[in-house]
C-alpha positions in Angstrom: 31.0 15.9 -16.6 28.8 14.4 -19.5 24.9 15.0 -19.3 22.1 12.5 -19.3 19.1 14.4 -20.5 15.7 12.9 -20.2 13.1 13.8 -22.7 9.4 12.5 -21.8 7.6 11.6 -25.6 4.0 12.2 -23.8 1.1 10.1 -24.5 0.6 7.7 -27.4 -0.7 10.7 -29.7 2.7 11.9 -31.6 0.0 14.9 -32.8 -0.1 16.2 -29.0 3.8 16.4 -29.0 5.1 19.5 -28.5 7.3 20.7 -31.5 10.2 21.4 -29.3 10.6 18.1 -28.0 10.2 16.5 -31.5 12.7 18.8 -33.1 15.0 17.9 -30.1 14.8 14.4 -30.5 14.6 14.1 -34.5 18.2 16.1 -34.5 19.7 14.0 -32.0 21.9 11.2 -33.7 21.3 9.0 -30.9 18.1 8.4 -29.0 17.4 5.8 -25.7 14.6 4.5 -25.5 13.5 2.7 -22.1 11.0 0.8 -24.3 10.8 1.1 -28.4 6.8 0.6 -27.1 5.8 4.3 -28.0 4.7 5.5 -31.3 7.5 7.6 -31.7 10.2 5.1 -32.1 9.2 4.2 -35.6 8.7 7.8 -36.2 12.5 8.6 -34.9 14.1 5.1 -37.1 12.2 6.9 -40.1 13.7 9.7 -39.8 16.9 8.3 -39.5 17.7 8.6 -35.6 19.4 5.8 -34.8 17.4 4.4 -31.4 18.5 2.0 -29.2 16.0 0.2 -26.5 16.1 -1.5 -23.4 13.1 -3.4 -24.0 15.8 -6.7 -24.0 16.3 -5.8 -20.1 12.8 -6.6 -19.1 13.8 -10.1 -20.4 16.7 -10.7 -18.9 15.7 -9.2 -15.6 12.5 -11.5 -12.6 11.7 -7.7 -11.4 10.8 -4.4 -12.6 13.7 -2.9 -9.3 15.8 -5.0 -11.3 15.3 -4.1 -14.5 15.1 0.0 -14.0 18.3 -0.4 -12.2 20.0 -2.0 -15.2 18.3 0.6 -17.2 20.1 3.4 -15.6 23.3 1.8 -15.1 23.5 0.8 -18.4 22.9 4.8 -19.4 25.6 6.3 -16.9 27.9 4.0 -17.9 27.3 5.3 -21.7 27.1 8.9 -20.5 31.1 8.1 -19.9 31.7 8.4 -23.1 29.7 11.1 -24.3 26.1 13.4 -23.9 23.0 10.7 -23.7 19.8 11.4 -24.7 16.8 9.1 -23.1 13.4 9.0 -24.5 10.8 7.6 -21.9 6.5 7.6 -22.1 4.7 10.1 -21.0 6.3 12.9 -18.2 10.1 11.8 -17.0 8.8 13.1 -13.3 5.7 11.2 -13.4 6.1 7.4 -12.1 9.2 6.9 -13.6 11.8 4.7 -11.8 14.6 5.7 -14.2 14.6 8.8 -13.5 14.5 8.9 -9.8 17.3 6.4 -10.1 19.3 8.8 -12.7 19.1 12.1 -9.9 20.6 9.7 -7.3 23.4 9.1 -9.7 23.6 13.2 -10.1 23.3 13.4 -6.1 27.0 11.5 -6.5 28.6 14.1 -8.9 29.3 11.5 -11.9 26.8 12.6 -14.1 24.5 15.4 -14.6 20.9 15.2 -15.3 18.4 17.6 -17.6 14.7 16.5 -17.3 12.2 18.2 -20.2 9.3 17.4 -22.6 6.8 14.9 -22.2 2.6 15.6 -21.4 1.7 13.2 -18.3 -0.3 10.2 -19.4 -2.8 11.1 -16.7 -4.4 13.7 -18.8 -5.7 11.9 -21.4 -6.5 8.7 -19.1 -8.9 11.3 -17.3 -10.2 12.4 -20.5 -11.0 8.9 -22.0 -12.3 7.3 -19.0 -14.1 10.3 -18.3 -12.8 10.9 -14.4 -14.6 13.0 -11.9 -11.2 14.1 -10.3 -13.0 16.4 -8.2 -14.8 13.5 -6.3 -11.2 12.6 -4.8 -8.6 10.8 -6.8 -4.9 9.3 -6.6 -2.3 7.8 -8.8 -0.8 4.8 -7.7 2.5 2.8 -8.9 1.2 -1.0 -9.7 4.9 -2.5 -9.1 4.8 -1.1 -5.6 1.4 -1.7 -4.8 0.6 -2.0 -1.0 -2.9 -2.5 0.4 -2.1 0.5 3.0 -2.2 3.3 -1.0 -5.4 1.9 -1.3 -8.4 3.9 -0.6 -12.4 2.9 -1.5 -13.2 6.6 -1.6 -11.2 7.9 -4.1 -10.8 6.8 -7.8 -8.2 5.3 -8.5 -5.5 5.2 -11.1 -3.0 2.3 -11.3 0.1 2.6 -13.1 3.3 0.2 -14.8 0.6 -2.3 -15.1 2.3 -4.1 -18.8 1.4 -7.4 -19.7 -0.6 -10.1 -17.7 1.8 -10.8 -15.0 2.1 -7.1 -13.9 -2.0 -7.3 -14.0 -1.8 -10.2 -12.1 0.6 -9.1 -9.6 -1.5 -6.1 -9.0 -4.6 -8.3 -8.8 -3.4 -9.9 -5.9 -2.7 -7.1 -4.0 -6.4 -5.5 -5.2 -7.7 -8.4 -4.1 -7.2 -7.9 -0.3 -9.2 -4.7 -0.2 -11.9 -5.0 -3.0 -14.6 -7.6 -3.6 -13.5 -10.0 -6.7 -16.4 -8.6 -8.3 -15.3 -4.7 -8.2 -15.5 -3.4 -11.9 -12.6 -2.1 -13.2 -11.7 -0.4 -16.7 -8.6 -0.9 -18.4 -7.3 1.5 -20.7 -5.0 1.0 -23.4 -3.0 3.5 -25.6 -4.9 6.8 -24.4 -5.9 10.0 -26.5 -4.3 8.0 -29.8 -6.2 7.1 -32.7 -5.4 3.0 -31.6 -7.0 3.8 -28.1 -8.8 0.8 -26.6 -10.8 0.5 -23.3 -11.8 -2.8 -21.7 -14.6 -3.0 -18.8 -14.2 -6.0 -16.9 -14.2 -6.9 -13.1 -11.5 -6.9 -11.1 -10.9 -10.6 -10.4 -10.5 -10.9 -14.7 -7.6 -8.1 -15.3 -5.2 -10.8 -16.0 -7.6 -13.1 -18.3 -7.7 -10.4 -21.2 -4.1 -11.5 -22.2 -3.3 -7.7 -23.2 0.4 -6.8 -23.5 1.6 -3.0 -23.7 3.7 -0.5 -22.4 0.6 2.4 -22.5 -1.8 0.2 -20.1 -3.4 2.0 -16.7 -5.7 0.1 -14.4 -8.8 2.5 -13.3 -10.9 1.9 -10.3 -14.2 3.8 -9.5 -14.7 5.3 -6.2 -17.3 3.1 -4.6 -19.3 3.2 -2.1 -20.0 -0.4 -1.3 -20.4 -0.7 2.7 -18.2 -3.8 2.7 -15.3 -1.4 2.2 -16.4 0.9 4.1 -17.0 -1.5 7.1 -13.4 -3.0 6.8 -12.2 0.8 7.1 -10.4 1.6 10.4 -11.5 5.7 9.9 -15.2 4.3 9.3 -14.9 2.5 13.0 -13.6 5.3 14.7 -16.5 7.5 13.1 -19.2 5.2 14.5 -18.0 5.0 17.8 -17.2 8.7 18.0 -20.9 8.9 17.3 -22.5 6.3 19.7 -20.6 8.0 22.7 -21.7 11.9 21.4 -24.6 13.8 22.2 -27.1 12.6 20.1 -25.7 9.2 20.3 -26.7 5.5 22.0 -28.6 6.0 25.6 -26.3 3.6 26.6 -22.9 3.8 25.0 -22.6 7.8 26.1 -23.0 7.3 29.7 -20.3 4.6 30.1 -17.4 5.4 31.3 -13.7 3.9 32.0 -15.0 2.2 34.9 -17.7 0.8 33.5 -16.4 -1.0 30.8 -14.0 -2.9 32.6 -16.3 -5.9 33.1 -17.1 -6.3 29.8 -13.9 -6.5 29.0 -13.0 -9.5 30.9 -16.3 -10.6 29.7 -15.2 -10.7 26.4 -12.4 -12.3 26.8 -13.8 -15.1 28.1 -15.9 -15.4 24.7 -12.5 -15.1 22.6 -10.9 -17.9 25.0 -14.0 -19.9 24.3 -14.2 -19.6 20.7 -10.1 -20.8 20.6 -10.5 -24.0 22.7 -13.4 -24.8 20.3 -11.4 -24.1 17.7 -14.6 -22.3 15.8 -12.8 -19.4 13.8 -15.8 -17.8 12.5 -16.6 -17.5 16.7 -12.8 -16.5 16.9 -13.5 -13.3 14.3 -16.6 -12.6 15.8 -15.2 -12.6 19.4 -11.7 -10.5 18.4 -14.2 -8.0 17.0 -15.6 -7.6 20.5 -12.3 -7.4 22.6 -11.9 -4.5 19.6 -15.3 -2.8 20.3 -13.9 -2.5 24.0 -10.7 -0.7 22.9 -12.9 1.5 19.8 -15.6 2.2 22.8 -12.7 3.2 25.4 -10.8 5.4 22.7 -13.9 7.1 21.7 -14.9 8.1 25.7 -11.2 9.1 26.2 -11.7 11.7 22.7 -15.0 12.9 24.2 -13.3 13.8 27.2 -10.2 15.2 25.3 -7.2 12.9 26.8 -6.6 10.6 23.9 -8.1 9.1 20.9 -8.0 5.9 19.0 -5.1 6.7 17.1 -3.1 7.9 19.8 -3.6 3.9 21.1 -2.8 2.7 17.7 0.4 4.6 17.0 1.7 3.8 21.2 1.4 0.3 20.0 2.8 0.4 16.1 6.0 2.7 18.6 6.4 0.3 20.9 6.0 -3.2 19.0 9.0 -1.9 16.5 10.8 -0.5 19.7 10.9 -3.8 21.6 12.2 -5.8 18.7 15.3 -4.1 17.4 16.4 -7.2 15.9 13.6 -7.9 13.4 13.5 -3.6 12.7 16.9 -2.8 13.7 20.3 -3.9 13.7 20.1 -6.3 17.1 20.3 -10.5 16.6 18.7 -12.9 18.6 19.7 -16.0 18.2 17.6 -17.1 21.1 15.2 -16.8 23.8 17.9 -15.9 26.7 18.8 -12.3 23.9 14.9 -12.0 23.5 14.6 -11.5 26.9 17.6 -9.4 27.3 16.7 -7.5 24.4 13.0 -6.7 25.6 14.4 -6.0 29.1 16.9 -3.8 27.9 14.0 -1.9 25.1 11.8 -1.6 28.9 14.2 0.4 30.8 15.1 2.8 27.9 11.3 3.5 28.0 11.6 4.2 31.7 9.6 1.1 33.0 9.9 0.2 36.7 10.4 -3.1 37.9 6.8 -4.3 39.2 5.9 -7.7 40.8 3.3 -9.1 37.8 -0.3 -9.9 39.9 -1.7 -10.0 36.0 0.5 -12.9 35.1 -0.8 -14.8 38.7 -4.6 -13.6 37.3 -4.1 -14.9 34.2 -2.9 -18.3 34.5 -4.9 -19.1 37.5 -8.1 -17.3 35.8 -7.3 -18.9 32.6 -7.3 -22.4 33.9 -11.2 -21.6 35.4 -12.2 -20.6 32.1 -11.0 -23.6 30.2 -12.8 -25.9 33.3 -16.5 -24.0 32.6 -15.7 -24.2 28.7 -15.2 -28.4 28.6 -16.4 -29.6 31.6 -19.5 -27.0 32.1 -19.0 -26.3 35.6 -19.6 -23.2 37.0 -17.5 -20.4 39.0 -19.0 -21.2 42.1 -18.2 -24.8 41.8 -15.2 -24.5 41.2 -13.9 -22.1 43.9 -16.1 -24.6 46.3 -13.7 -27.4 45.0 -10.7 -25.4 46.0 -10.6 -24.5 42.4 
């Protein structure tokens, strides 16, 4: 079985390379490079290493999956033949796709894998941007970016971030969590001597037209309360307090019970704000029906039965398990298998068979609400009408 050993060429600073690694690789007669980007490959072809890149792949290839895959096809299938040594930026363990990919191929028995060499860009990204680390901070992949990884609190460094698509890709994402104006720092080429760092806000990332395979996206921890007041913890913190000891007069004396007319309450408003199709009314109004269920989560902490995210992870449970064939392996193909389906998902869970009053509630309630909303008359006059 032929080896595949990857060598990590560390930061853009050949002068921080350890002598091992650089010894290893200037004997090799062969060197793969994932992209002839780093310093190092004109320092191997000087030598007389013959080096050959795959920087032609990100070309041919609409996605980064696509291209990391070729990548490490392309090496087993040379590892066939004989020992291969690849060359990669920075730490081969560190947000490296190939790599990954390249242990899965060792899980199958066809090749075997060596990892070695290589300081993490990280350090010297901390070092030029000057990152309090101890405040709270994480590394993130920008080609698998998900607004779920991101966090307000914590600085924040962003990875695989190239050229201006990448940046813009990234932005996108970003964009859903931070304010347009956030300011961000991008970092180019750290702890070499052609180090470059550009401060700019967020919304501009992708107007700098800046192309390189040593770029990382940084984000400050911030502690803007626009975050922090789109941040499900944050809510759950606030109501925890209104309800405690030292909280709201009112909010810590309300029980189960008592809430239970303010809920219908408010969702009258929500119905309200819908058939007058006002959405700013519609946000303000779904924020309500969600103080109820914050409020009622927060009374059932205090009193040690269940919390908020015992509510939220029920529903996230039972929304996947009652549709199989959009998170499983069922198909609907219409709405006779829907209803089998979510039948079938409700007896598995153990529900019982119940005659459904709330149904009769809601579409004879319903039609009373929608009466007050256009016509502006009251309950009363319309139970007196025979409603």
């Amino acid at each position: 079985m032929n080896k595949i050993e990857i060598i990590g060429l560390g930061t853009s600073d050949l002068d921080q390379m350890p002598l091992g690694v650089w010894k290893r690789l200037r004997s090799a007669d062969k060197v793969h490079l994932r992209t002839d980007g780093h310093p190092a490959a004109r320092e191997l072809e000087s030598e007389g290493v013959e080096t050959v890149s795959f920087d032609h792949l990100y070309e041919a290839h609409d996605t980064f999956e696509e291209t990391y895959t070729a990548i490490a096809d392309a090496l087993v299938a040379a590892a066939r033949d004989s020992d291969v040594i690849y060359a990669v930026p920075g730490h081969p363990m560190f947000y490296e796709t190939t790599t990954e990919l390249l242990l899965a191929w060792q899980e199958s028995g066809e090749i075997h894998v060596e990892v070695s060499g290589g300081q993490s860009f990280i350090d010297v990204v901390i070092a030029a941007l000057k990152v309090p680390v101890n405040e709270g901070f994480q590394v993130l992949d920008g080609t698998a970016l998900a607004v779920g990884d991101l966090d307000f609190s914590k600085h924040t460094l962003i990875t695989q971030v190239y050229d201006t698509l990448s940046l813009s890709e990234a932005k996108l994402t970003l964009l859903e969590y931070y304010p347009p104006e956030t300011k961000v720092q991008l970092v180019d080429a750290a702890g070499g001597k052609d180090e470059r760092i550009y401060d700019t806000g967020l919304h501009e990332i992708d107007r700098l037209n800046i192309s390189s395979n040593l770029l990382c996206l940084y984000i400050p921890e911030t502690e803007d309360v626009r975050l922090a007041e789109r941040d499900i913890h944050y809510m759950t913190e606030v109501f925890d307090t209104l309800v405690g000891e030292d909280g709201c007069p009112w909010d810590k004396v309300q029980t189960h019970e008592s809430l239970e007319k303010h809920l219908i309450e408010e969702t009258f408003e929500v119905i309200e704000a819908i058939e007058r199709q006002d959405d700013d009314a519609i946000v303000e109004e779904l924020g309500d029906i969600l103080l109820q269920v914050a409020l009622h989560s927060s009374i059932g902490k205090k009193e040690g039965y269940f919390d908020f995210f015992d509510v939220l992870g029920s529903l996230n449970a039972k929304i996947v398990r009652r549709h199989p064939h959009v998170f499983g392996d069922e198909s609907a193909e219409s709405v006779d298998d829907l209803k089998r389906i979510w039948s079938d998902a409700k007896k598995k869970e153990g529900k019982k068979e119940k005659i459904k009053y709330e149904k009769e509630y809601g579409e004879k309630v319903l039609g009373w609400m929608k009466e007050t909303i256009h016509e502006g008359r009251t309950l009363e006059e319309i139970l007196k009408s025979g409603g």
